[in-house]
N, C-alpha and C positions, 0 to 999 in steps of 0.2 A: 316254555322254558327260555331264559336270555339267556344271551348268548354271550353278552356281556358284564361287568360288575356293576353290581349298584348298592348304594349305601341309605341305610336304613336309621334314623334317630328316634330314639326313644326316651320321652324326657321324666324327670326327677317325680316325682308323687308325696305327697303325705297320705299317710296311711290313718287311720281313725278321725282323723279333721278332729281329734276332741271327744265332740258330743259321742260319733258314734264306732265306739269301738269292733273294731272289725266287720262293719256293717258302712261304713264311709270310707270313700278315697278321692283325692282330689291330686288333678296335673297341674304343671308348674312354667310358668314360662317368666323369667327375668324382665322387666321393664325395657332394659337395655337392647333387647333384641339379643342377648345372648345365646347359647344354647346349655342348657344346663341338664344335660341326660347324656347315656352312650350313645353310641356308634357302633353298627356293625356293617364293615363292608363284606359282599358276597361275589365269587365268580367262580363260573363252571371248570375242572379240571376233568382230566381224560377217566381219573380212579382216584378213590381215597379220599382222605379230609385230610389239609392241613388246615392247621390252628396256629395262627401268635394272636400275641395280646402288646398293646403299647397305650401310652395316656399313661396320665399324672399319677394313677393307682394301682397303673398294672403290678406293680412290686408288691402289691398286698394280695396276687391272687396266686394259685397254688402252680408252681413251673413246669408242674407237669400236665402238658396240655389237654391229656384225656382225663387228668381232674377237674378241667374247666367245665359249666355248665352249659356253658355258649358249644362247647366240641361235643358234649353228651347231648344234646339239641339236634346236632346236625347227624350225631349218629343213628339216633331215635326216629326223627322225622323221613331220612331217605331208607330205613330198613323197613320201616310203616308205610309206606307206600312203592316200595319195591323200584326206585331209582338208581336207573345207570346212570353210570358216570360217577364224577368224585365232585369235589367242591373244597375253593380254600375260602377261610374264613379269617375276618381280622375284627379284631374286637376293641375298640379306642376305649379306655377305663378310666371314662370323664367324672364318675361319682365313686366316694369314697364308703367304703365297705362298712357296713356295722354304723352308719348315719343317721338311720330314719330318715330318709329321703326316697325309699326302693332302689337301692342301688343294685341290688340281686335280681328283682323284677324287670329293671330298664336292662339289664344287660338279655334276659332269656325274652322279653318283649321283642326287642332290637333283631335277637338271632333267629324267634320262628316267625313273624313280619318278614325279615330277608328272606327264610327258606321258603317259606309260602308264595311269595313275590317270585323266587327265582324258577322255583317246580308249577308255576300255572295253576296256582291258588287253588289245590288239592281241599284246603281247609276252609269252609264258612268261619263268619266272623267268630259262632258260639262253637263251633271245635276247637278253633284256634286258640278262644279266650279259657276253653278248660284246658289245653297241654299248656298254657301258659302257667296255671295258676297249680299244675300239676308238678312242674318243672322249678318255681320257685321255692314250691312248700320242699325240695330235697335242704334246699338251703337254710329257710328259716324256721325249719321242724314243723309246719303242720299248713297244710293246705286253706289257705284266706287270700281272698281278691282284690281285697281293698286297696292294696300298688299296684299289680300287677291288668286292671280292668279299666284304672284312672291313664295307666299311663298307655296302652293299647287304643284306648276308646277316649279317650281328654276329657276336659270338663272335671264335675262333680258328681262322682259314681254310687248310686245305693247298689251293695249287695242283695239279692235277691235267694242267691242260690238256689233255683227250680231248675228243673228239666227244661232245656233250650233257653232259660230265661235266666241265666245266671245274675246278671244285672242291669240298671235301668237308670240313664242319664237323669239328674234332676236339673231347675235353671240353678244358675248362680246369682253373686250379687255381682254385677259388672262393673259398679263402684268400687268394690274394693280392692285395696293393697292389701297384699298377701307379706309380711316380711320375712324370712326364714335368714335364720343366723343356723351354721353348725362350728362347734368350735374346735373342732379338728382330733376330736378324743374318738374311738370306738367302741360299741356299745353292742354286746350280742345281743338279738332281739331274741333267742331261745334263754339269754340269762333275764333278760328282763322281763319277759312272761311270766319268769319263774318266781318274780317280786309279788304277784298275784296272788292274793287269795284263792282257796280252788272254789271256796264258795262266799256267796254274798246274802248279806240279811234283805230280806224281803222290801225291806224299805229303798233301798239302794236300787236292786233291780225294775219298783215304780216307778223311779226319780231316774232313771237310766231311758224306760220306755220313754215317759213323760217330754224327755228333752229329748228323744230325738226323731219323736213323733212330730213335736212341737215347730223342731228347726226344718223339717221335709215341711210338713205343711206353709209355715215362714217363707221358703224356698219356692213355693208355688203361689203365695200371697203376695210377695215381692216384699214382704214387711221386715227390712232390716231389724227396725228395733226390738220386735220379738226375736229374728234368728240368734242377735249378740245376745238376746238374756239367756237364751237356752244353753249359747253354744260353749259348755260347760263340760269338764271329762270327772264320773264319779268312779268311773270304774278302776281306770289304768293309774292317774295322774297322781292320787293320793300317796300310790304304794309305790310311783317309779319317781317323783320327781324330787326325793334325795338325794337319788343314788344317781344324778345329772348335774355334778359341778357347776354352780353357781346361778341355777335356773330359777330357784325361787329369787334368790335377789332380783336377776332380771325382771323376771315377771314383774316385781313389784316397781321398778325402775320406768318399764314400759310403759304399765296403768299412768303414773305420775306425768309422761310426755303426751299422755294422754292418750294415747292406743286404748282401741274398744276393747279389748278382749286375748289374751294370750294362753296357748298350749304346746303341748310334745306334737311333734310331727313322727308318729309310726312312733316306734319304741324310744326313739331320742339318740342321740342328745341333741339334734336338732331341734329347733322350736319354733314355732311359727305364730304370729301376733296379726292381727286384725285393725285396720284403719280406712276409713273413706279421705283422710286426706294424704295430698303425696308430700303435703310438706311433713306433718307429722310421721308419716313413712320413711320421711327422708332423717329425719332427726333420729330417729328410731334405729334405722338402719348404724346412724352413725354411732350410736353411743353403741350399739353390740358390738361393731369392730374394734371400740377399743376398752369396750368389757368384758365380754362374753367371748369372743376366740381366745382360746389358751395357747394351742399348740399350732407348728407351721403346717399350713395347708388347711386352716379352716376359712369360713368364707360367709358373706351372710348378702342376702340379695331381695331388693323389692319386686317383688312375680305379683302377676297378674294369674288369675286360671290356663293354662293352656288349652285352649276350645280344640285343638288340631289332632293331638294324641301322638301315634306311632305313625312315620310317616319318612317315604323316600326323600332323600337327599338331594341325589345323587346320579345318575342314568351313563355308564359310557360305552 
């Protein structure tokens, strides 16, 4: 157990990359050397949890501290393993809520990383990574790893869902610019599930397999040019990318600057676009800031994959 606090980051994810709907997730890191995910700082107290919350979005999460996911986390994880003593918690609320970015995710990553880190790593990585993915599903109504595996574990994550074997890094492409624009709107991902068909004609679910067989294998061939033909959404994108202010235009604004390839990042209204070069990245970048953010506090940023994941800060 430390004895002292230490601060835990847990960065930003796209949830379905596209191609594969709740079977992909991919972490995120800013060109900039920014940090684009929460913060959760941890230190031991004598009894009890305290919880605050501060950062740019705390005002969007519920005041009462035992409605926080980050305080339900620490109350869950020290009653499951029968620890004394207390623990305060501080939650920095660096992503904004209902983005497609896992903002729900980075925050419950962040807190059982801290707690695990702080109690003497009670939890292997695959325990760890199912109370994560247990912990998030209260939030976004149903149990899926594809934020919550990317942003623990970095890189680009295939779901697996097996016994011990929840999921399994693939390579990425290291050439590419990632661009992600959100344009400051919120988006429930339990309403935009809801956009969904409950069922799909048979041709959709070949054309679903097909491409994201197609882009894992591309992935392990190193063959960009196959991965951007695939890396296509038949499932999500048709039925949600209406109901995401001004997406289509972008998208098609994007293709014309020449960006490979453009999709919804997790439920949206985040979007995230594809390029091997950083000039075109850069250009790309610029025209969504001043088309694609609507409202104050949206943001849009050139990322690279984050290879690092969830990971201490912090030691004092």
């Amino acid at each position: 157990m430390s004895s002292g606090a230490l601060t835990v980051y847990a960065p930003a994810s796209m949830g379905n990359v596209g191609v594969g709907f709740d079977l992909l997730g991919a972490a995120l890191a800013p060109v900039d050397g920014s940090l684009l995910g929460d913060t959760v700082t941890i230190e031991p107290l004598a009894s009890g949890i305290v919880f605050e919350q501060v950062g740019e979005w705390a005002h969007k999460l519920p005041a009462d501290p035992q409605e926080n996911i980050v305080y339900q986390c620490a109350q869950f994880f020290m009653q499951k393993f029968a620890i004394a003593g207390g623990v305060k918690l501080s939650l920095s609320k660096n992503l904004p809520v209902g983005s497609g970015l896992g903002s729900s995710a980075s925050s419950v990553v962040a807190a059982l990383f801290a707690l695990n880190e702080q109690f003497g790593r009670p939890c292997n990585q695959q325990q760890l990574l199912a109370l994560m993915g247990e912990f998030e599903g209260r939030i976004s109504g149903s149990v899926h790893y594809d934020n919550v595996a990317p942003c623990y574990l970095g890189g680009m994550q295939l779901m697996l869902d097996l016994p011990e074997r929840i999921c399994e890094s693939i390579p990425a492409f290291d050439e590419w610019y990632w661009v992600v624009a959100y344009p400051g709107i919120s988006l429930s991902t339990a309403k935009m599930r809801a956009l969904m068909p409950a069922q799909y004609d048979k041709a959709v679910a070949i054309e679903f397999g097909k491409n994201l067989s197609a882009f894992v294998h591309a992935s392990y061939k190193q063959d960009a040019q196959l991965a951007l033909a695939v890396l296509k959404d038949v499932l999500a994108e048709p039925y949600r990318a209406a109901a995401i202010p001004g997406f289509n235009d972008a998208k098609q604004a994007l293709a014309e600057l020449g960006m490979l390839t453009t999709g919804i990042s997790g439920s949206g209204p985040t979007l995230f676009s594809v390029t091997d070069s950083l000039a075109t990245a850069t250009a790309a970048n610029e025209w969504l800031q001043q088309h694609y953010l609507s409202e104050a506090g949206g943001f849009s940023h050139i990322c690279r994959l984050d290879s690092q994941g969830a990971r201490v800060l912090a030691v004092d």
